[in-house]
C-alpha positions as CSV (number, residue, x, y, z in Angstrom):
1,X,189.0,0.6,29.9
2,X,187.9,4.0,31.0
3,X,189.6,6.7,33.4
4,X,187.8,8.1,36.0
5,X,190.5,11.4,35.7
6,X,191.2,13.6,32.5
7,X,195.3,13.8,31.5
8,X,195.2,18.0,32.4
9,X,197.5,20.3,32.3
10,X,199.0,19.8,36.2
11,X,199.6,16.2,34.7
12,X,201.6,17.9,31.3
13,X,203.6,20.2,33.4
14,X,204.7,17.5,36.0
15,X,205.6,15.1,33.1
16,X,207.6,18.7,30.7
17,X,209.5,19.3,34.2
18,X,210.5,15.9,35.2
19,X,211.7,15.5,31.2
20,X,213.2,18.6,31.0
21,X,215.1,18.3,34.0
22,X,216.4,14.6,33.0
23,X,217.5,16.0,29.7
24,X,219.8,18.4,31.9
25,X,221.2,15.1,34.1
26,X,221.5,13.4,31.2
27,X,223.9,16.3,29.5
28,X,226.0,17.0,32.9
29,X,226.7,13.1,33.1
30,X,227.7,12.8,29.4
31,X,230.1,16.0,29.7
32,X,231.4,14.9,32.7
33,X,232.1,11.5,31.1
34,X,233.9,12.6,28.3
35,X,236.1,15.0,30.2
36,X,237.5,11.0,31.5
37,X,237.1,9.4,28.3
38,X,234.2,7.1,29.4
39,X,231.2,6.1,28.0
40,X,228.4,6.2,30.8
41,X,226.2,3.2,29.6
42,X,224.8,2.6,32.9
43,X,222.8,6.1,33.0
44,X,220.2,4.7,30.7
45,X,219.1,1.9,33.5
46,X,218.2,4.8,35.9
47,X,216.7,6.8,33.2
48,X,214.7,3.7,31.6
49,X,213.5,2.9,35.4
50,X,212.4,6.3,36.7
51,X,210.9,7.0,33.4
52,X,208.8,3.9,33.7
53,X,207.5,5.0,37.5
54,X,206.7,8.5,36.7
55,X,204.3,7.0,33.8
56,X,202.8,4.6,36.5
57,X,202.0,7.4,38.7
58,X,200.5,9.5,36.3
59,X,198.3,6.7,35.2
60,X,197.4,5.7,38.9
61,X,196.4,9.5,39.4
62,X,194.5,9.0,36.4
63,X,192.5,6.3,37.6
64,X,192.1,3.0,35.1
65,X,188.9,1.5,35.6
66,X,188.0,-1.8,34.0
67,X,185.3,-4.7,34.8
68,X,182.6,-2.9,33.8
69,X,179.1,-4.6,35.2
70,X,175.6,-3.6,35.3
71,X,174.0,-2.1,38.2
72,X,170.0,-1.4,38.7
73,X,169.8,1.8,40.6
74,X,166.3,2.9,42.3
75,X,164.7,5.6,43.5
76,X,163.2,4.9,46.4
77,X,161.0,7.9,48.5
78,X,157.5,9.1,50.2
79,X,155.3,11.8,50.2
80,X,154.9,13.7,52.8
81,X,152.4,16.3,53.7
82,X,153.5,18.1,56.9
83,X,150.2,20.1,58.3
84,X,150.5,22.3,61.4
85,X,148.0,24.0,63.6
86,X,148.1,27.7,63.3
87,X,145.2,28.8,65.8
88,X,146.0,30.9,69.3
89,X,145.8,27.8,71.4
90,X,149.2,27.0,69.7
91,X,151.1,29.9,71.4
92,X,150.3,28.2,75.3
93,X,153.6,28.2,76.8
94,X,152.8,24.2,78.7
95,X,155.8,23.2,76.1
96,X,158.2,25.8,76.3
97,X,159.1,27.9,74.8
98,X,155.6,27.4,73.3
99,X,153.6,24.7,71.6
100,X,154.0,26.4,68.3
101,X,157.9,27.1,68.3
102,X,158.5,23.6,69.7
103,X,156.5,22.4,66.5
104,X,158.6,24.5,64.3
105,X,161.2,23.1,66.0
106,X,160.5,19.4,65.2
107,X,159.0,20.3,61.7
108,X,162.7,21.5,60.7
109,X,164.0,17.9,62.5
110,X,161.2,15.9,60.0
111,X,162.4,17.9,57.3
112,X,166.2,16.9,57.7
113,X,165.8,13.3,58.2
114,X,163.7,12.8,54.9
115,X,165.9,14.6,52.7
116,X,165.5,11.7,49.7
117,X,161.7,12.3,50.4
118,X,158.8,14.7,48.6
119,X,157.7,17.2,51.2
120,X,154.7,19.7,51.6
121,X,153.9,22.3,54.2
122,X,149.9,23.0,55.4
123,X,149.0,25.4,57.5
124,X,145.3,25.5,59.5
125,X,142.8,26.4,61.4
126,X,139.2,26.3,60.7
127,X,140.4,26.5,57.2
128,X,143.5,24.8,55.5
129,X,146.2,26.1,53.1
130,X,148.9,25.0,51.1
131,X,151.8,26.7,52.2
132,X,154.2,24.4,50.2
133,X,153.8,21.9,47.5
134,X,155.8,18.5,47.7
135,X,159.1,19.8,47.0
136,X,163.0,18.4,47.5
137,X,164.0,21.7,48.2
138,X,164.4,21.2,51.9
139,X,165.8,25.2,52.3
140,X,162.3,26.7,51.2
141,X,160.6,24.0,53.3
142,X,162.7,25.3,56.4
143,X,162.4,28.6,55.6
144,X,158.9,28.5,55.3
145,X,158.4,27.0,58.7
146,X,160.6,29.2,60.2
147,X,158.3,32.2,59.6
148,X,155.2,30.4,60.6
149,X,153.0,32.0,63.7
150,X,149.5,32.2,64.8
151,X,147.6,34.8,63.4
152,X,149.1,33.7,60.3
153,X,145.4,32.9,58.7
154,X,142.4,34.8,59.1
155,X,140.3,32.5,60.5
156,X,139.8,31.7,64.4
157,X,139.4,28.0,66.2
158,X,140.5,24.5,64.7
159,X,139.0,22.1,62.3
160,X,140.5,18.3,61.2
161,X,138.3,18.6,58.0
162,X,139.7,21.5,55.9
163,X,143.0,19.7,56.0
164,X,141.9,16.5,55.5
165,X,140.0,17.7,52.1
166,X,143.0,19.0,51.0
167,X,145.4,16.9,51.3
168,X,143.0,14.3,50.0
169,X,142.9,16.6,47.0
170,X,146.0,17.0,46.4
171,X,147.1,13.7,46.4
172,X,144.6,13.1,44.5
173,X,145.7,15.2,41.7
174,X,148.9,13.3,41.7
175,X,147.7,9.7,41.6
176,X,148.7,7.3,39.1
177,X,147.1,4.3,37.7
178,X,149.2,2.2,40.8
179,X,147.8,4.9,43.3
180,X,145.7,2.2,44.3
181,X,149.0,0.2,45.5
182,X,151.4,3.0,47.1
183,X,152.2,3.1,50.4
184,X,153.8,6.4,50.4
185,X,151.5,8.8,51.3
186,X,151.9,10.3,54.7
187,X,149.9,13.0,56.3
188,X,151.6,14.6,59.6
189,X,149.4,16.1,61.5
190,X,150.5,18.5,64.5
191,X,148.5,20.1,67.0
192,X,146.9,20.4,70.1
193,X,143.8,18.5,69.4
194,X,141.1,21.1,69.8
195,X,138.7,20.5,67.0
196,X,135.5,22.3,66.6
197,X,134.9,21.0,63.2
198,X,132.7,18.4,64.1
199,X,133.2,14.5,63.0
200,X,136.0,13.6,60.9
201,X,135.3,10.1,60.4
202,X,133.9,10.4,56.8
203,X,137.4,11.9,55.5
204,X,139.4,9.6,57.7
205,X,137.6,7.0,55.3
206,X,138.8,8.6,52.4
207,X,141.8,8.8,53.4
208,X,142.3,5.0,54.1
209,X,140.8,4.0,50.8
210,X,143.4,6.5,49.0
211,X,146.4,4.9,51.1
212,X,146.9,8.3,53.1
213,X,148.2,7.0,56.4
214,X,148.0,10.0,59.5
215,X,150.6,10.3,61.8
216,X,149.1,12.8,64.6
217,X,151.4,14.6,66.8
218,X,150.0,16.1,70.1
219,X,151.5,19.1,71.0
220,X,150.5,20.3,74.6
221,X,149.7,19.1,78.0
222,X,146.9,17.4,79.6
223,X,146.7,20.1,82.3
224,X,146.7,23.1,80.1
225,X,148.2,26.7,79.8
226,X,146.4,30.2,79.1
227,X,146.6,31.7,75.8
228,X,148.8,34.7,75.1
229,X,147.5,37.8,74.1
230,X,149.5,40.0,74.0
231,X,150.7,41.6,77.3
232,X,147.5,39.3,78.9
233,X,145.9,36.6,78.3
234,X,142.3,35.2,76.3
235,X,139.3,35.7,78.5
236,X,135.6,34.1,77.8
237,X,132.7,36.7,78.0
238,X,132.4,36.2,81.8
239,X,136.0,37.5,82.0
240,X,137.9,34.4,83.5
241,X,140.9,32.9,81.1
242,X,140.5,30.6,78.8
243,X,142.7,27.5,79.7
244,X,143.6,25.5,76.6
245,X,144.5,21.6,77.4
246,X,145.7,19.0,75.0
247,X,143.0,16.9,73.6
248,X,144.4,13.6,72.2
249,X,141.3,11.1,71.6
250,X,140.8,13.3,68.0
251,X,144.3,12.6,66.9
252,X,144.3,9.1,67.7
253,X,141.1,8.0,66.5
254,X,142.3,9.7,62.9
255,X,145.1,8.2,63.3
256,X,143.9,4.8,64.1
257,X,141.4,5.1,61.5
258,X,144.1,5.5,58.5
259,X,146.5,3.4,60.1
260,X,148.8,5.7,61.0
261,X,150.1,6.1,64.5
262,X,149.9,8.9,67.4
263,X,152.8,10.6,69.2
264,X,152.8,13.1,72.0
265,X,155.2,16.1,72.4
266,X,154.8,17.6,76.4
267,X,156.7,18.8,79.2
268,X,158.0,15.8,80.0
269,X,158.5,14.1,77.0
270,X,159.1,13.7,73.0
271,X,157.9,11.2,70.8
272,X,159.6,13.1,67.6
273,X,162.2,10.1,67.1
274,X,159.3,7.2,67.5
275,X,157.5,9.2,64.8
276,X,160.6,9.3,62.6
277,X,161.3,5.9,62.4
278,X,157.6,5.0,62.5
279,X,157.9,7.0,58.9
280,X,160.9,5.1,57.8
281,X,159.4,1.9,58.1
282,X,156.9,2.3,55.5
283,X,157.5,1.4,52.2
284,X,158.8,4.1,49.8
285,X,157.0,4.3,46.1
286,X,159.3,3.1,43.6
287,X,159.9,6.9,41.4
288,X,162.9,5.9,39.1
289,X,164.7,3.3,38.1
290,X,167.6,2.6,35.9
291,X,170.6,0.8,35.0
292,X,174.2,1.9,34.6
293,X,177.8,0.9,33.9
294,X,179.8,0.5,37.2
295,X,183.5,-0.1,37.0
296,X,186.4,-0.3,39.4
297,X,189.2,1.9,39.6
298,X,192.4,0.2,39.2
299,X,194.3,2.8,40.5
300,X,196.5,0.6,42.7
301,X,198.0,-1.6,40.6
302,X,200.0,1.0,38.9
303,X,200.7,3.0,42.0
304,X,201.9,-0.6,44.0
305,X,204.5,-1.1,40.6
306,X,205.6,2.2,40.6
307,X,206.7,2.0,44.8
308,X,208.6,-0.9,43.6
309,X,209.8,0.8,40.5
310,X,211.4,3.6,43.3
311,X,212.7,1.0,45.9
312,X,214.6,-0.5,43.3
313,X,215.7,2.7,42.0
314,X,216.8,3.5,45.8
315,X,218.7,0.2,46.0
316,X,220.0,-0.1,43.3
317,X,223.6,1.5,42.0
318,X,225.1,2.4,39.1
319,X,228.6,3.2,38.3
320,X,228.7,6.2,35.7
321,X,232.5,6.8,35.6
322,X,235.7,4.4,36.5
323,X,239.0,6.3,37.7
């Protein structure tokens, strides 16, 4: 048998006070009784009885615990690479309050709902960086979104390819002799779908023979918004703005390619909670597994003897001294 509590000193004092004043009972009856000549037999039921519940309720506190079995516990969880577009199309306010902050906004969501799951933050643009490595630690993940912007990164436009190398690098890094049978990989890929990089085929392929399944979310509209700058807005070289519209036939052909899935984000609607459980029904890599003793705390059976102890205590009468 084990205890799932430790006799402390709460426990020591209860049991010293309840003795100490029983001693004092005790001594009143047995002066009073021999002021009347009588012997006060019947004082050692009570004292026999309430003894016998206080130890019950201390060991109920304590928690016996018996049965021991054997359980196999696993550790079940993905990896996640969360990549976001960082370029100036990403502060167009057609998702308020802008395509950018509304991804920040759903990055933080991701974040929560995978908290048994390894996650790492990418930024981008026509180059790609590691911003986070897989990590539990879903406070540094959050706080590293938080202070995410455009501008961010020295470069200028968008490009698929710089993040796709990477993240096919750095999964690579962490393969294992199975790599070639997990289904835990997941790229996320957010943005507004404006990619000058040219074809991204070739890593898509790559991808899908290292399991890496992308799941694109389009951040934007169809019709389009200008681009901030500053007080105005982005003009070409003729001097009219520069309209920047959602482009979603990139994102779903990558994601079609690695078998991963597309979801939209625009005024009208949000596709964040298809993409969650689209990620929830893929099978998690098996990272630990082990077996340990479970037992059963037994706590009641003392605690339902000891009420009975005290309703018989209640009911029941003794008489100390005849006159």
């Amino acid at each position: 048998m084990t205890w799932y509590q430790t006799l402390t000193l709460l426990e020591i004092l209860f049991g010293i006070l309840f003795l100490g004043l029983y001693i004092g009972y005790l001594w009143r009856v047995q002066k009073v009784s021999a002021f009347f000549g009588q012997r006060p037999h019947g004082v050692w039921v009570k004292f026999v009885l309430r003894h016998a519940y206080v130890v019950l309720l201390i060991i109920a506190i304590l928690g016996p615990s018996f049965g021991a079995m054997k359980k196999e516990i696993k550790t079940i969880g993905k990896d996640i690479y969360i990549a976001v577009d960082l370029s100036a199309s990403m502060d167009a306010h057609d998702v308020q309050p802008s395509r950018l902050e509304r991804a920040k906004r759903d990055i933080i969501r991701l974040i929560s709902r995978f908290n048994s799951d390894r996650i790492g933050l990418i930024v981008f643009d026509s180059e790609a960086y590691l911003q986070s490595p897989l990590t539990y630690d879903q406070q540094a993940l959050t706080l590293y979104t938080q202070t995410l912007r455009t501008g961010l990164l020295p470069h200028g436009g968008t490009s698929f390819i710089p993040v796709l190398e990477l993240v096919s690098q750095k999964f690579g890094q962490a393969a294992s002799p199975e790599a070639s049978e997990q289904k835990a990989r997941i790229l996320v890929l957010i943005s507004d779908g404006e990619d000058f990089g040219g074809r991204t085929s070739d890593w898509a392929d790559r991808l899908r023979e290292q399991n890496i399944r992308v799941f694109a979310l389009g951040v934007g509209t169809t019709d389009g918004a200008q681009i901030p700058v500053g007080t105005s807005f982005k003009k070409d070289q003729q001097g009219n703005p520069v309209v920047t519209r959602l482009h979603p036939e990139g994102l779903e052909q990558l994601a079609e390619a690695t078998e991963g899935e597309y979801f939209e984000v625009n005024g009208r609607i949000s596709e964040v909670s298809r993409l969650i459980n689209a990620i929830n029904n893929i099978e998690g890599e098996l990272r630990e597994s082990k077996t340990i003793d479970v037992t059963a705390n037994k706590y009641i059976y003392p605690l339902a003897l000891a009420l009975l102890l005290i309703l018989l205590d209640v009911l029941i009468t003794v008489k100390l001294i005849r006159i």
